[in-house]
Backbone of each chain as ProteinMPNN parsed JSONL, in Angstrom:
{"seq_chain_A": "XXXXXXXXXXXXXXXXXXXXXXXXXXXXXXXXXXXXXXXXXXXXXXXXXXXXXXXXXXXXXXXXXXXXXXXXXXXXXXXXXXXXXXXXXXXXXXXXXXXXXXXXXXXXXXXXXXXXXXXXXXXXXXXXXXXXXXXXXXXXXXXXXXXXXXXX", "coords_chain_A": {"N_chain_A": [[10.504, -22.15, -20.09], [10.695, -18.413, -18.799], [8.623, -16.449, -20.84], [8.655, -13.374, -22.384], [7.311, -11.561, -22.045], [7.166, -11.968, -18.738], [9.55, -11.187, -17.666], [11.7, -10.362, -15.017], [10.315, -11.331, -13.251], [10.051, -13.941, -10.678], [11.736, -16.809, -11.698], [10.459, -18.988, -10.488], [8.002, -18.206, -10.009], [6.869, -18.838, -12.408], [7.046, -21.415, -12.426], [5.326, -21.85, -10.657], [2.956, -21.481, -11.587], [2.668, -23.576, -13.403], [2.698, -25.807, -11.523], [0.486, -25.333, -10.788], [-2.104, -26.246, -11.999], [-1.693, -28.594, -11.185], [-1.485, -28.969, -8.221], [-4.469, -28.166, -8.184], [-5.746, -30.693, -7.796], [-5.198, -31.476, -5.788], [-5.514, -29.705, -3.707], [-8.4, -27.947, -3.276], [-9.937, -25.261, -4.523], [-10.266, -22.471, -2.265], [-13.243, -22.072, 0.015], [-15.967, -19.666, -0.394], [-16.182, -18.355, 1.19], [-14.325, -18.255, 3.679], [-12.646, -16.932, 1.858], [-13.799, -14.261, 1.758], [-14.001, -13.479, 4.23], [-11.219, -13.663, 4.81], [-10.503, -11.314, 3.067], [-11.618, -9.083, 4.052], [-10.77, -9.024, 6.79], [-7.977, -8.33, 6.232], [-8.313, -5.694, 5.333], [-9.478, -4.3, 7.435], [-7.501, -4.509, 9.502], [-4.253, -3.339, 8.187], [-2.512, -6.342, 6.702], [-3.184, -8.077, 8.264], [-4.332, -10.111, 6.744], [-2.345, -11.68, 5.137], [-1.061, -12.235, 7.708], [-3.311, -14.301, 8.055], [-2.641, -15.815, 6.891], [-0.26, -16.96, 7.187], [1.901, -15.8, 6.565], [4.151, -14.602, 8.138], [6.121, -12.588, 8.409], [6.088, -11.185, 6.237], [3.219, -10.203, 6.723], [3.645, -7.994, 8.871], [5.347, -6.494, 8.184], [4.698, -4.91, 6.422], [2.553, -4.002, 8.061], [3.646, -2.472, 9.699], [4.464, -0.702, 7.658], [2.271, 0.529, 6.31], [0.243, 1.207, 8.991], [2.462, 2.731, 9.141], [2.608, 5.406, 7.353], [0.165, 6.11, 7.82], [-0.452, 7.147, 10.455], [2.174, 8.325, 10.231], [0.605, 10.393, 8.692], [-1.477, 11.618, 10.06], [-0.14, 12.915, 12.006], [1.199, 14.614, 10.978], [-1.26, 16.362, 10.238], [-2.824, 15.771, 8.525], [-6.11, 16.133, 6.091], [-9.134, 14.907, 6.971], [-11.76, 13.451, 4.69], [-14.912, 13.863, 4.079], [-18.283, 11.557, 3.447], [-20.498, 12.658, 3.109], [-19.531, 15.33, 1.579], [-20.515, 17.491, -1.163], [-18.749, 17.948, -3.491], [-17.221, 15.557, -5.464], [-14.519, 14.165, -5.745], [-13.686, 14.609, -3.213], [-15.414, 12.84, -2.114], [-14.287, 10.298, -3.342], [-11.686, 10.518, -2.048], [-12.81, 9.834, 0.616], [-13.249, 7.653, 0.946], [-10.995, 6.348, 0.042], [-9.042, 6.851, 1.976], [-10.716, 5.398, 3.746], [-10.481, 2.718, 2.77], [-7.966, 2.1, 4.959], [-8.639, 0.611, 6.613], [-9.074, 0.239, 9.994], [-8.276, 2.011, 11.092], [-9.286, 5.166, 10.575], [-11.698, 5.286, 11.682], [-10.601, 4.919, 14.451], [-8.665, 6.678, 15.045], [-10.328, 8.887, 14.821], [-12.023, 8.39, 17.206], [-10.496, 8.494, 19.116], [-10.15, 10.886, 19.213], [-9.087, 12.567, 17.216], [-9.609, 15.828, 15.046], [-9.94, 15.529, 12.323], [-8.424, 16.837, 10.871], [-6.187, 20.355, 9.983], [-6.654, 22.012, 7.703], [-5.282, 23.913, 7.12], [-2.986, 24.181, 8.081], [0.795, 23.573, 7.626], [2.339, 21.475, 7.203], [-0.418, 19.739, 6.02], [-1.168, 19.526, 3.59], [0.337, 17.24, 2.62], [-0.173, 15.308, 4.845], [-2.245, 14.549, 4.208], [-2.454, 13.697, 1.781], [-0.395, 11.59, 2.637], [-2.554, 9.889, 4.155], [-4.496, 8.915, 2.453], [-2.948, 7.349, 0.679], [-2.099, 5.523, 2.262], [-4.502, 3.99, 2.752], [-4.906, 3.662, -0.24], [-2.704, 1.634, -0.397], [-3.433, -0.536, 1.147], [-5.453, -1.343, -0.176], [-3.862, -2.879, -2.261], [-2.364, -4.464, -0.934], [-4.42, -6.066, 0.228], [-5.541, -7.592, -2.397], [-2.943, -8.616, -2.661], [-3.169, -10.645, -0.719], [-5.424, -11.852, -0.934], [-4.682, -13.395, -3.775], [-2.579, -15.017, -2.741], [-4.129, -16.437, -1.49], [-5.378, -17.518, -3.157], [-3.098, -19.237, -3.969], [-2.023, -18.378, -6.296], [0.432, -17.266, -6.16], [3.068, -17.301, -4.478]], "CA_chain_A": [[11.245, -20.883, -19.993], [9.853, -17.486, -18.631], [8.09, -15.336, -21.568], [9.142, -11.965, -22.384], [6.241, -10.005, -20.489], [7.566, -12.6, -17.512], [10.562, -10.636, -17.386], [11.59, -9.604, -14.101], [9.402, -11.62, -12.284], [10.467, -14.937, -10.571], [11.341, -18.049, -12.614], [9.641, -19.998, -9.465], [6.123, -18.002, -10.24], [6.234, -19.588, -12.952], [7.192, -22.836, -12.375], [4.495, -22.257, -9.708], [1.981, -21.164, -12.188], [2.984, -24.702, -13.91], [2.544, -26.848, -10.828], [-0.95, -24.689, -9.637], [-2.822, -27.171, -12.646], [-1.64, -30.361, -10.715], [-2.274, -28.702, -7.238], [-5.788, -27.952, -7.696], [-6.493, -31.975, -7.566], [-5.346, -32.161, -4.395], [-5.547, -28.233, -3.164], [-9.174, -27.074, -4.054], [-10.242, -23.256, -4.628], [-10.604, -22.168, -0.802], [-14.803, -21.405, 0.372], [-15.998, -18.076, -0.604], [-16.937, -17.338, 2.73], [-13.054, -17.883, 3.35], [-11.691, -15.368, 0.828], [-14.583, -13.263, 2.084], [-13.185, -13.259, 5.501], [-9.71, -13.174, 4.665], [-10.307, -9.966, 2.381], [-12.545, -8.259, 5.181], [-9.752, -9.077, 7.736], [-6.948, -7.694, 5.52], [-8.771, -4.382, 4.899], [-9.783, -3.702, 8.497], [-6.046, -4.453, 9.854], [-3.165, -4.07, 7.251], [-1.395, -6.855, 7.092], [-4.126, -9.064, 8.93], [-4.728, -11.539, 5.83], [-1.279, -12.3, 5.432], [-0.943, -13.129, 8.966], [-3.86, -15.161, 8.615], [-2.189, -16.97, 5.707], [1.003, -17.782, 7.505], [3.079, -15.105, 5.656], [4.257, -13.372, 8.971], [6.936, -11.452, 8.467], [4.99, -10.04, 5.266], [2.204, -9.45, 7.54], [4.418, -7.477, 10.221], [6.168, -5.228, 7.919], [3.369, -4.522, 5.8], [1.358, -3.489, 8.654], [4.048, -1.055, 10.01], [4.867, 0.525, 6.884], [0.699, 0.909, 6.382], [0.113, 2.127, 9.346], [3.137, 4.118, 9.942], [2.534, 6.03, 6.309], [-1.247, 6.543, 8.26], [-0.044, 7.811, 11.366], [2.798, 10.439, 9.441], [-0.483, 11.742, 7.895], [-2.157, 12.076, 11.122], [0.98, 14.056, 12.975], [0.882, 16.106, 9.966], [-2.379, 16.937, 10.575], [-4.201, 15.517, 7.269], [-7.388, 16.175, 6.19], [-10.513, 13.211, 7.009], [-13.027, 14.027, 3.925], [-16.303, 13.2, 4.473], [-18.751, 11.331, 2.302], [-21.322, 13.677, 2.361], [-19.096, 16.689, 1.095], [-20.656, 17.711, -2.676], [-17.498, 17.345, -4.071], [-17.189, 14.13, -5.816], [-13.253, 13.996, -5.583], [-13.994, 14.508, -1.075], [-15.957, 11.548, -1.434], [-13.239, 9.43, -3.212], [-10.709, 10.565, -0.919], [-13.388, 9.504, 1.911], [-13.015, 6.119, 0.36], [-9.442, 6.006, -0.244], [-8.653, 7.174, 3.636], [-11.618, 3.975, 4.753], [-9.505, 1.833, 2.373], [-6.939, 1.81, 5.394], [-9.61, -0.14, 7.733], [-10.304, 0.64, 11.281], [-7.552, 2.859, 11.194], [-9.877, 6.403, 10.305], [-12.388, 5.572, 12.744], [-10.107, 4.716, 16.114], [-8.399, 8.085, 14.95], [-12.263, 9.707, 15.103], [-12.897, 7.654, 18.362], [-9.787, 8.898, 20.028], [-10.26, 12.325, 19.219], [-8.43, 13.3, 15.988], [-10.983, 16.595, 14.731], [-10.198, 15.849, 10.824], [-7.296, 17.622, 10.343], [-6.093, 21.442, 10.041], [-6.296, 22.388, 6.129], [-3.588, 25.415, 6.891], [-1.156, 23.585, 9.211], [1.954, 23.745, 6.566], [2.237, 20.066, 6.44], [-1.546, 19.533, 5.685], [-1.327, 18.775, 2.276], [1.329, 15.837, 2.516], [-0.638, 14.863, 5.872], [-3.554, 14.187, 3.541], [-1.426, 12.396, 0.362], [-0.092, 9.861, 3.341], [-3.615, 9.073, 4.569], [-5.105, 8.235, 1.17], [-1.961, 6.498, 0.095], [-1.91, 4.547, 3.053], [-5.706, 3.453, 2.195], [-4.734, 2.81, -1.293], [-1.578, 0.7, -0.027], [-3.933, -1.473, 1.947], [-6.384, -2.047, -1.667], [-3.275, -3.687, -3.022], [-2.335, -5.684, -0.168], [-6.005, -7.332, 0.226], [-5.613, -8.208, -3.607], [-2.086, -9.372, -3.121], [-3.788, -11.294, 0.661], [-6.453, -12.809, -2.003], [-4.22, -14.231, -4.533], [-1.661, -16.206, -2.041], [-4.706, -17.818, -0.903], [-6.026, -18.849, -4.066], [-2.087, -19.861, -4.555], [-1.642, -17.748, -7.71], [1.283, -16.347, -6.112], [3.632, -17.979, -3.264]], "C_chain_A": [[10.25, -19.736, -19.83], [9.412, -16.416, -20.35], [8.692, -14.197, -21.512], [8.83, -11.553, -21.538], [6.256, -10.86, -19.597], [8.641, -11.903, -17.078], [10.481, -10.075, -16.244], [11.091, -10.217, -12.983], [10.471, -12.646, -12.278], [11.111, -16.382, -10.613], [10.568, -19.118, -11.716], [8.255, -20.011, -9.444], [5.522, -19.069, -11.306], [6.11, -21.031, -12.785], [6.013, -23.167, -11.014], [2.484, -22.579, -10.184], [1.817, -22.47, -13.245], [2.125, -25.962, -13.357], [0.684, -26.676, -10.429], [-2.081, -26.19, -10.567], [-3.187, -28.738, -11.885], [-1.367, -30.459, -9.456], [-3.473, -28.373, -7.382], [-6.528, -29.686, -7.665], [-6.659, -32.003, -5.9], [-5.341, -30.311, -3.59], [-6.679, -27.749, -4.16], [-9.105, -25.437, -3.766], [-11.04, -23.031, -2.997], [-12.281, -21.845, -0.83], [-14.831, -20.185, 0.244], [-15.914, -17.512, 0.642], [-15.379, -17.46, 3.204], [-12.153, -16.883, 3.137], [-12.081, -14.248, 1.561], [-13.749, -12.517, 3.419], [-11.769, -12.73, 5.488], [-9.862, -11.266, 4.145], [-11.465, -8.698, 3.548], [-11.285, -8.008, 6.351], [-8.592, -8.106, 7.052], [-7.289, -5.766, 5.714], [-9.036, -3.835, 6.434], [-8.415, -3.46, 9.221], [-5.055, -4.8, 8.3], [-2.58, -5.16, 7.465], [-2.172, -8.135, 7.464], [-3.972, -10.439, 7.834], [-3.494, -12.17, 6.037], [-0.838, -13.049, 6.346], [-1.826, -14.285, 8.622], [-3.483, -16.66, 7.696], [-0.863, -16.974, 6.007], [2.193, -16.865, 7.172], [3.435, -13.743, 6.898], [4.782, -12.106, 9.395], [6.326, -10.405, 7.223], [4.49, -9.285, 6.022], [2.602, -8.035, 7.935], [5.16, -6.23, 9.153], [5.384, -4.343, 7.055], [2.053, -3.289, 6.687], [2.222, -2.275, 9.375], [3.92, -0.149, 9.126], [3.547, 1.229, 6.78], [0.297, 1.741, 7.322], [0.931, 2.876, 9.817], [2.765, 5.504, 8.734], [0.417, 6.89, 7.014], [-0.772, 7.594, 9.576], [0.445, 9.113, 10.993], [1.482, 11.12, 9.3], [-1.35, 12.43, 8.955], [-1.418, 13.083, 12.057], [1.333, 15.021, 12.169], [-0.459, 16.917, 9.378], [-3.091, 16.68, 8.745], [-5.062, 15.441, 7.469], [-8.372, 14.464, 6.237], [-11.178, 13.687, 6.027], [-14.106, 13.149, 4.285], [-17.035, 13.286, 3.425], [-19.716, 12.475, 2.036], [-21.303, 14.88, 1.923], [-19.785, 16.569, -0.565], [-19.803, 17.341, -3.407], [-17.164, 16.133, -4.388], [-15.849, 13.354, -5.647], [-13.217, 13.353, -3.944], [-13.956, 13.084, -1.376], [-14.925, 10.646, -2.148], [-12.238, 9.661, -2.374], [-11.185, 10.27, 0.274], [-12.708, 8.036, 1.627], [-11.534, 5.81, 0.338], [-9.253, 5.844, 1.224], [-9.637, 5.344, 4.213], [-10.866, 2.847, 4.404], [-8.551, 1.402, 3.627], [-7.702, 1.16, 6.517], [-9.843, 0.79, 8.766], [-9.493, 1.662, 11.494], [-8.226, 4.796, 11.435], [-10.65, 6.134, 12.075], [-12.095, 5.3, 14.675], [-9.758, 5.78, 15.882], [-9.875, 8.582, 15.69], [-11.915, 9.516, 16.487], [-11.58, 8.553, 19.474], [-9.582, 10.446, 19.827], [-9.869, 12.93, 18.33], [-9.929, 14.224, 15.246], [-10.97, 16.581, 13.071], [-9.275, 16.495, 10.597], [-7.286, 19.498, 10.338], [-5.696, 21.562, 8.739], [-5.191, 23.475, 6.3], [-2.586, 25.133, 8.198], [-0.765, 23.547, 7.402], [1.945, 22.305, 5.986], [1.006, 19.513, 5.852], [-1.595, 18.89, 4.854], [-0.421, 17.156, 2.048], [0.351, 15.239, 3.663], [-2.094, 13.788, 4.517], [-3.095, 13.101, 2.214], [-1.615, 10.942, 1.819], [-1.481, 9.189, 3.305], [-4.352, 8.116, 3.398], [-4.516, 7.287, 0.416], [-1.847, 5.325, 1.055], [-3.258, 3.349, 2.634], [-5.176, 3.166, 0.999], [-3.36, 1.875, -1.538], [-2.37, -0.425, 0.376], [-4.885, -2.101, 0.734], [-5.111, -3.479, -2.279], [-2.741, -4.8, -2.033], [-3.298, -6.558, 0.025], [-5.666, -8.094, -1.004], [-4.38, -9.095, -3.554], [-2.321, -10.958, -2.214], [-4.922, -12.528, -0.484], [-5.835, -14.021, -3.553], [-3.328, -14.76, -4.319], [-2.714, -17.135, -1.465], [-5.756, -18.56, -1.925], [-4.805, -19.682, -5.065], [-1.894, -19.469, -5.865], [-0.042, -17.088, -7.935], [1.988, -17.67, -4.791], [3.202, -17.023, -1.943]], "O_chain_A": [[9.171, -19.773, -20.423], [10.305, -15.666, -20.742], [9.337, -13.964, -20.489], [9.402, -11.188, -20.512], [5.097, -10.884, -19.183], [8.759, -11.981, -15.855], [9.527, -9.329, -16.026], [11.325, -9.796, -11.85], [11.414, -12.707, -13.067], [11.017, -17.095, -9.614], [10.073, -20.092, -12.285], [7.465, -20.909, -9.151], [4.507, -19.764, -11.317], [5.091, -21.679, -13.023], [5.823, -24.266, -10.494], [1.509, -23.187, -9.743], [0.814, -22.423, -13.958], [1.367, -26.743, -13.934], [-0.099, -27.516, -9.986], [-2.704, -26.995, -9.874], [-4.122, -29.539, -11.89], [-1.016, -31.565, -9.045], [-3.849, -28.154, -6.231], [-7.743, -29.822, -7.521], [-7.559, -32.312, -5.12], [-4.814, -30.411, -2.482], [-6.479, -27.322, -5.297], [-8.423, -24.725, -3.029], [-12.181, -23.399, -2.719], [-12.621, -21.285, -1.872], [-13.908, -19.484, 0.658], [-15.614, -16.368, 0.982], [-14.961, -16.31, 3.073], [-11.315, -16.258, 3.787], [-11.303, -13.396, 1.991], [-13.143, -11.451, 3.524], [-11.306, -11.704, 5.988], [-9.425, -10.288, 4.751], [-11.771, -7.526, 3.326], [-10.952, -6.874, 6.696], [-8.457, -7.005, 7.587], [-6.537, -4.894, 6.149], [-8.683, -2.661, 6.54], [-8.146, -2.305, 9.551], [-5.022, -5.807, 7.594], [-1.968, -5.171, 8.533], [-1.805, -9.206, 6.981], [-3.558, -11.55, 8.165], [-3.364, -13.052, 6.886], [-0.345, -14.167, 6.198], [-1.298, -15.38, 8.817], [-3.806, -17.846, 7.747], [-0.135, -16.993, 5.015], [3.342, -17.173, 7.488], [3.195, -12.539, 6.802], [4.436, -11.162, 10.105], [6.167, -9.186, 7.296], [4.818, -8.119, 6.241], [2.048, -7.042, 7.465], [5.423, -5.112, 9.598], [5.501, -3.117, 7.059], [1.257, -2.417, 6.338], [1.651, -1.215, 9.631], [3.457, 0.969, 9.352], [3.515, 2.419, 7.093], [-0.035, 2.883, 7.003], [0.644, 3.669, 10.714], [2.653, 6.618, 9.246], [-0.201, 7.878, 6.616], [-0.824, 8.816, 9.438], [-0.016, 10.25, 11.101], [1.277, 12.257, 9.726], [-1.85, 13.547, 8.816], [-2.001, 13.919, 12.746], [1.726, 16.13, 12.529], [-0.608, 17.733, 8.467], [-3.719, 17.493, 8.066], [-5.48, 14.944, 8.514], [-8.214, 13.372, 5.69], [-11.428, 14.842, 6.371], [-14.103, 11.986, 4.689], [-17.005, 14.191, 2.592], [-19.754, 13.12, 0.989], [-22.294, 15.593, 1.767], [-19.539, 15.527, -1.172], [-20.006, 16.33, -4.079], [-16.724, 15.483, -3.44], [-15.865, 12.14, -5.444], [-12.906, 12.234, -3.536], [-13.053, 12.283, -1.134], [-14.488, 9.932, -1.245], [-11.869, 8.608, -1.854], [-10.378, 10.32, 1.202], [-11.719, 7.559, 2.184], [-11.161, 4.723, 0.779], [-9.305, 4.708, 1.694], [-9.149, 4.441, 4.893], [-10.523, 2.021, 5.25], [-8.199, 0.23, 3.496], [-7.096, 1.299, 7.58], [-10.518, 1.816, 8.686], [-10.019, 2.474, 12.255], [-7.726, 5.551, 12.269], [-10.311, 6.576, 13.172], [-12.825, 5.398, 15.66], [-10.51, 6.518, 16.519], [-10.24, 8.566, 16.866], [-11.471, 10.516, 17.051], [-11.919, 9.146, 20.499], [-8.707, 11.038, 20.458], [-10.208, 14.112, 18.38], [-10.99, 13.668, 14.962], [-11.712, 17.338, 12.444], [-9.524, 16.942, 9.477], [-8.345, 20.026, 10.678], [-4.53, 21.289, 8.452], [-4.326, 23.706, 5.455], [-1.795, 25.747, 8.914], [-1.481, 23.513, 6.401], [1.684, 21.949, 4.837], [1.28, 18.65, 5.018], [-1.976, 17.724, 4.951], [-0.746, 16.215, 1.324], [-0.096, 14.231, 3.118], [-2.471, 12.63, 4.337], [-3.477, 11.962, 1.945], [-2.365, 9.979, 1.977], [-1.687, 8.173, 2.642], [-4.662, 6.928, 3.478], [-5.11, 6.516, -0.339], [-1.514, 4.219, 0.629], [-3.069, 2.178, 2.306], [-4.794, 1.998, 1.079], [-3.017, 1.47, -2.649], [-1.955, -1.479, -0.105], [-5.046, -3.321, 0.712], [-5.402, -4.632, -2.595], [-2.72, -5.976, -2.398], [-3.079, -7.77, 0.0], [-5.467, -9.294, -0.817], [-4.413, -10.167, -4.159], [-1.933, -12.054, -2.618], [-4.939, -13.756, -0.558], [-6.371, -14.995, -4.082], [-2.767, -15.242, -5.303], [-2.474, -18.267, -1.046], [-6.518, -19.518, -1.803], [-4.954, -20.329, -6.101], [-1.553, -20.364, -6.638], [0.542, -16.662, -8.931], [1.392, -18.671, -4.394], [3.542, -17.351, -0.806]]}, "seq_chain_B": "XXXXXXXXXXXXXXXXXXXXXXXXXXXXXXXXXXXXXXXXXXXXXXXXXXXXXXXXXX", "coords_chain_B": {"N_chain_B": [[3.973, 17.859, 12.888], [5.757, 19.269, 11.065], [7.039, 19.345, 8.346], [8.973, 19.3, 5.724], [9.535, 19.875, 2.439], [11.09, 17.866, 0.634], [11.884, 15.995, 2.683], [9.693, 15.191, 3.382], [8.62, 13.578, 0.662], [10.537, 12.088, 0.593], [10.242, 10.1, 2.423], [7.755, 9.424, 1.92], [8.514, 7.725, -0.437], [9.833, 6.236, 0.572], [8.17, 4.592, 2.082], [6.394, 3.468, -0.043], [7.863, 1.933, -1.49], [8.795, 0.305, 0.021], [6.253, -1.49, 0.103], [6.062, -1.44, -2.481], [8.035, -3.253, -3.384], [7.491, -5.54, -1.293], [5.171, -6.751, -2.138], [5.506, -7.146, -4.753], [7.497, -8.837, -5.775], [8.976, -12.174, -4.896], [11.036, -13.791, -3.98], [13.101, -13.14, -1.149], [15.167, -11.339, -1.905], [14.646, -10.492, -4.705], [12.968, -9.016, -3.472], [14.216, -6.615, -2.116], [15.637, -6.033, -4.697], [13.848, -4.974, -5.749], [12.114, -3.068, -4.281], [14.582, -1.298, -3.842], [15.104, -0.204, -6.271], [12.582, 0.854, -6.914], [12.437, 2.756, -4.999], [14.545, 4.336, -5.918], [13.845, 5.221, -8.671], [11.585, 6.534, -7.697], [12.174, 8.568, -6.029], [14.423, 9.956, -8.07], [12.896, 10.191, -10.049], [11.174, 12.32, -9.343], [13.482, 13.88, -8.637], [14.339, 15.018, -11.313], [11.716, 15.992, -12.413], [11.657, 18.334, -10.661], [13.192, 19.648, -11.673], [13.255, 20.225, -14.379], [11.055, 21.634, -14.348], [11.966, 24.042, -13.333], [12.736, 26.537, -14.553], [10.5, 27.353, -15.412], [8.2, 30.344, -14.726], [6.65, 31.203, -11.888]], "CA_chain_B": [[5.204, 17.637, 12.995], [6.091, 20.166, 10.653], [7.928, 18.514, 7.306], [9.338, 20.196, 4.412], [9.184, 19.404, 0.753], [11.865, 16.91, 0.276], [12.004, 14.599, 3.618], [8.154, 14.482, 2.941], [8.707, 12.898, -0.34], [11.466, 10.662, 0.537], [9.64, 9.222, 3.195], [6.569, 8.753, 1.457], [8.728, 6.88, -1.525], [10.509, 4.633, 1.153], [7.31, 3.479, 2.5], [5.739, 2.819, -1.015], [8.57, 1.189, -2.189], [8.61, -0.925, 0.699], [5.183, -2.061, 0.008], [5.802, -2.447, -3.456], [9.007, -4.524, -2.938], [7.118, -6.319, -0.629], [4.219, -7.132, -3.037], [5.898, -6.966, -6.397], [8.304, -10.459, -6.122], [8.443, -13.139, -4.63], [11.98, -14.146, -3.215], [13.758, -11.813, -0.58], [16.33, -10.515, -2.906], [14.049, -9.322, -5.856], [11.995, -7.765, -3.239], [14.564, -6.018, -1.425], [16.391, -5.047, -5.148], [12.583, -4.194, -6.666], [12.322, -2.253, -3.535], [15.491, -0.143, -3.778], [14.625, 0.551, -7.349], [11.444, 2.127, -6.978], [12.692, 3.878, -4.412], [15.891, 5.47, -6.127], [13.164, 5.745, -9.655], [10.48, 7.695, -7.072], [13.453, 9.991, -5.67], [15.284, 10.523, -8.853], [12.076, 11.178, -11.056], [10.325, 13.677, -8.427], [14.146, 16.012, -8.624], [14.309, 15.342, -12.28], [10.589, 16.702, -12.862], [11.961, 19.481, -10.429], [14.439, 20.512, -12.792], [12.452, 20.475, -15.255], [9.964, 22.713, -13.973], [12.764, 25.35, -12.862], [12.925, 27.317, -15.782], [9.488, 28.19, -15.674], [7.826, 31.271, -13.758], [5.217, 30.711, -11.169]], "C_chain_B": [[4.633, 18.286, 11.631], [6.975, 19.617, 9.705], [8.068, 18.988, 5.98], [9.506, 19.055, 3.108], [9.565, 17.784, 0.765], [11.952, 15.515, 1.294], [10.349, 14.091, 3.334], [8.387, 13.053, 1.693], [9.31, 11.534, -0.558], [10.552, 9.738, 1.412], [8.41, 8.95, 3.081], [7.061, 7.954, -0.152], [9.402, 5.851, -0.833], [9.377, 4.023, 1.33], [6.617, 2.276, 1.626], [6.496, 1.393, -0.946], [9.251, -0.468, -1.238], [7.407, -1.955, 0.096], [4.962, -2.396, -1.662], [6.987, -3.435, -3.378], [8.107, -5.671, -2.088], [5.801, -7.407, -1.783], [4.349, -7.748, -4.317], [6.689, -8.605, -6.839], [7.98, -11.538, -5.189], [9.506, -13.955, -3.908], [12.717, -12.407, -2.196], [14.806, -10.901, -1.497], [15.606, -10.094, -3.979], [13.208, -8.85, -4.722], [12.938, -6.733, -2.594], [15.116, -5.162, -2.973], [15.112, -4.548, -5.851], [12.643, -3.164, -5.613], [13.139, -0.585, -3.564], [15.303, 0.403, -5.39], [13.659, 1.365, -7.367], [11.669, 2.834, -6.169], [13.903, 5.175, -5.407], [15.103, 6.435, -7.703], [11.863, 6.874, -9.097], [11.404, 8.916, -7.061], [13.686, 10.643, -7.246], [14.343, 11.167, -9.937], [11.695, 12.356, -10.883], [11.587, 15.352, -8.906], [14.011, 15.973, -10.224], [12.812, 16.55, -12.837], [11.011, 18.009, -12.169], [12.774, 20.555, -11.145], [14.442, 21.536, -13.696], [11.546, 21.559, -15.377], [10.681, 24.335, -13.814], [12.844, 26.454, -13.59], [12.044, 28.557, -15.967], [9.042, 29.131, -14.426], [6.937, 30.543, -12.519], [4.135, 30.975, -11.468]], "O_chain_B": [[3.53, 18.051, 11.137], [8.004, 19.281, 10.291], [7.109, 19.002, 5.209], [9.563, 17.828, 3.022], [8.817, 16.811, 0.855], [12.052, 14.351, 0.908], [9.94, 12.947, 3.137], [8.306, 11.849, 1.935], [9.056, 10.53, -1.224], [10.197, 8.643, 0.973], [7.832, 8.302, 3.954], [6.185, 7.629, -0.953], [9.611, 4.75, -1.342], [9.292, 2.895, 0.844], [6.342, 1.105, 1.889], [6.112, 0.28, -0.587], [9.768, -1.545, -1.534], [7.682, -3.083, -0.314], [4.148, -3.187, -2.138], [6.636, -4.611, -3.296], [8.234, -6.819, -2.513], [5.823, -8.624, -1.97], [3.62, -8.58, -4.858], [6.505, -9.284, -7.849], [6.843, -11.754, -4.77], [9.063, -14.846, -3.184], [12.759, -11.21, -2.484], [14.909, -9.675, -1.448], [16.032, -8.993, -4.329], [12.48, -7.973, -5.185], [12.314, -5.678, -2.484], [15.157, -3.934, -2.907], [15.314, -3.611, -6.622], [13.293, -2.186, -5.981], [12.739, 0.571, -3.426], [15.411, 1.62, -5.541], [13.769, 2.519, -7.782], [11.118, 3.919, -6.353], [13.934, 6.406, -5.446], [15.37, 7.598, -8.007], [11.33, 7.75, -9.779], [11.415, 9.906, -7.792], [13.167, 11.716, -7.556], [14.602, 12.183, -10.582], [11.718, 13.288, -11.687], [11.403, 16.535, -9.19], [13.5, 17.019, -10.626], [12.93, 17.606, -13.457], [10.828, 18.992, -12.887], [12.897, 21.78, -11.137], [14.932, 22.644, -13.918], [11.349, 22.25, -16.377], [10.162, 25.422, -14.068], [13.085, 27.478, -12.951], [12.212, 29.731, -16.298], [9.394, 28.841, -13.283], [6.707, 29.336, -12.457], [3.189, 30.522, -10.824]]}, "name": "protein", "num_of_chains": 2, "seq": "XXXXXXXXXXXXXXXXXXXXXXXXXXXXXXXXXXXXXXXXXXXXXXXXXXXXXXXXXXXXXXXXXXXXXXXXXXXXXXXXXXXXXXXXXXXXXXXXXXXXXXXXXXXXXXXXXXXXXXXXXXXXXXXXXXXXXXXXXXXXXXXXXXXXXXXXXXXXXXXXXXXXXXXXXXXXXXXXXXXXXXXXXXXXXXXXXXXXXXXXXXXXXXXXXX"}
């Protein structure tokens, strides 16, 4: 039977989290270099790992909502921070925004100048982008623990 | 594109709440009703905190 702090969740996780003991005889722990890949792939394209682990319609809706939540921020003219601003906050929000893979730098490449801090929408432009990047952190992690079968 | 307070908000709590529905379970039906929960708990907290706030000056 599921646990309290199971509540909510699946009764199949668990019964998956049951069976995982007496799949790892015959299903070992995937090659690092593997995961590695997978979680490199994931992070550069949303959505990517999933695909590469079979889970396609995940993948596919994952990778719109990702990058459509990137895009909004870009037609609302959000800010790009850059690492080497002083500001220690900038530079996590550089990081957050890279979080969303190749996404920042095809923007760059195709001409986006970083945004307009006093366009009206600006400030939401800039939420999406960083949210989109920290949407894509939790998908790698969720991309990393269907393929060490922790999860369906 | 030019987006005021409220459609901002909603449409940055559908997307989440896609992505946590999507993440959060594990059969289509708890992700679609985890889904519509965090969406209606994003929405409904954001006007409540608005409410809340109304009172006070700027």
């Amino acid at each position: 039977m599921p646990s309290e702090t199971e509540k909510g969740r699946s009764p199949s996780r668990h019964v998956a989290g049951q069976t995982n003991n007496q799949k790892t005889a015959s299903h070992p722990r995937p090659e690092t270099s593997r995961l590695v890949t997978l979680c490199i792939a994931a992070w550069l394209i949303p959505g990517l790992g999933h695909w590469m682990l079979k889970k396609k319609w995940r993948a596919l809706i994952l990778f719109l909502a990702i990058m459509g939540m990137f895009v909004l921020g870009l037609l609302m003219q959000g800010t790009f921070f850059a690492f080497a601003s002083p500001s220690y906050l900038e530079r996590l929000g550089y990081l957050g925004e890279l979080c969303a893979g190749l996404a920042m730098p095809v923007a760059k490449f195709f001409g986006y100048s970083g945004g307009n801090p006093f366009f009206i929408s600006a400030d939401y432009g800039t939420a999406y982008l960083v949210s989109a990047g920290m949407l894509n952190v939790l998908t790698i992690l969720d991309a990393y623990d269907i393929a060490l079968e922790r999860k369906p | 594109m030019v987006i005021h307070h409220f459609p901002a908000m909603v449409l940055f709590a559908l997307l989440v709440s896609v992505v946590f529905g999507i993440l959060g379970r594990d059969t289509l039906r708890e992700r679609i009703l985890y889904g519509v929960k965090s969406f209606v708990l994003f929405v409904g907290i954001a006007i409540l905190l608005g409410w809340i706030m109304y009172p006070f000056p700027r």
